[in-house]
C-alpha positions in Angstrom: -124.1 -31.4 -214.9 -127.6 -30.5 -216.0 -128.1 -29.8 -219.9 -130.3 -27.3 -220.0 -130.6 -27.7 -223.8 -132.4 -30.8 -223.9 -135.2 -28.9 -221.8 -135.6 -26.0 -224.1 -138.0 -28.0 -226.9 -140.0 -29.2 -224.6 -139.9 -26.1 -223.0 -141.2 -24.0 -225.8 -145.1 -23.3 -226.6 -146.6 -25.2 -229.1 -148.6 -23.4 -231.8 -151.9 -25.8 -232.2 -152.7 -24.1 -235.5 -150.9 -23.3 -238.6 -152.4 -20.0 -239.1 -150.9 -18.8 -236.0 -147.1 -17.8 -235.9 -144.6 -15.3 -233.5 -141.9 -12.8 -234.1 -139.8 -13.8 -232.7 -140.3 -17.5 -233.9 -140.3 -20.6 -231.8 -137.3 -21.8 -233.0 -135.3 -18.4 -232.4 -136.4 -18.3 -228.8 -135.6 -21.7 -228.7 -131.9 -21.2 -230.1 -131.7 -18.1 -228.3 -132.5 -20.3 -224.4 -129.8 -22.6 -225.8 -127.2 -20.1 -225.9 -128.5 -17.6 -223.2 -130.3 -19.3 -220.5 -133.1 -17.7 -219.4 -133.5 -15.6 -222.5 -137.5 -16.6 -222.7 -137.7 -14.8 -219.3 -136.9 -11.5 -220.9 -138.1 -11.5 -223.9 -138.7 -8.1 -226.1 -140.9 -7.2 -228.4 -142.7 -10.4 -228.7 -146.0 -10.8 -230.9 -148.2 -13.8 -231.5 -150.2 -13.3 -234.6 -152.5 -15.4 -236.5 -152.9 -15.0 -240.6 -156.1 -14.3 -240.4 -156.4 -11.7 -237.3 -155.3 -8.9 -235.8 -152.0 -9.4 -233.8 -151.1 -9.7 -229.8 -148.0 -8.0 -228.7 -146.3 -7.7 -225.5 -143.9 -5.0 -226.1 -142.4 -4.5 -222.5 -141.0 -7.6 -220.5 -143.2 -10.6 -220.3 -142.6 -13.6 -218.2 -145.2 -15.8 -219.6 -146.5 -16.2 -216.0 
């Protein structure tokens, strides 16, 4: 049987810079593929901010592709 688990970390974006963050965070989408698979592929209400700027949302359903 496959373990889908040990795919989601390396599965998940990487934030390059420590100004930027998301809501909702890496590690909840992560935790939330763990228990759901599939989750990130449905995702609501996602934003990707940085401290400094204004923010990005994608408020309806975003695939990532």
């Amino acid at each position: 049987m496959h373990d889908h688990s040990a795919d989601v970390e390396w599965l998940m974006p990487k934030l390059l810079h420590t100004d930027y963050y998301t809501e909702p965070t890496i590690q909840e989408l992560a935790a939330k593929e763990r228990a759901e698979p599939g989750f990130c592929h449905r995702v609501k209400d996602f934003w990707l901010d940085a401290v400094a700027m204004d923010a990005s949302s994608f408020l309806e359903r975003h695939s990532g592709a």
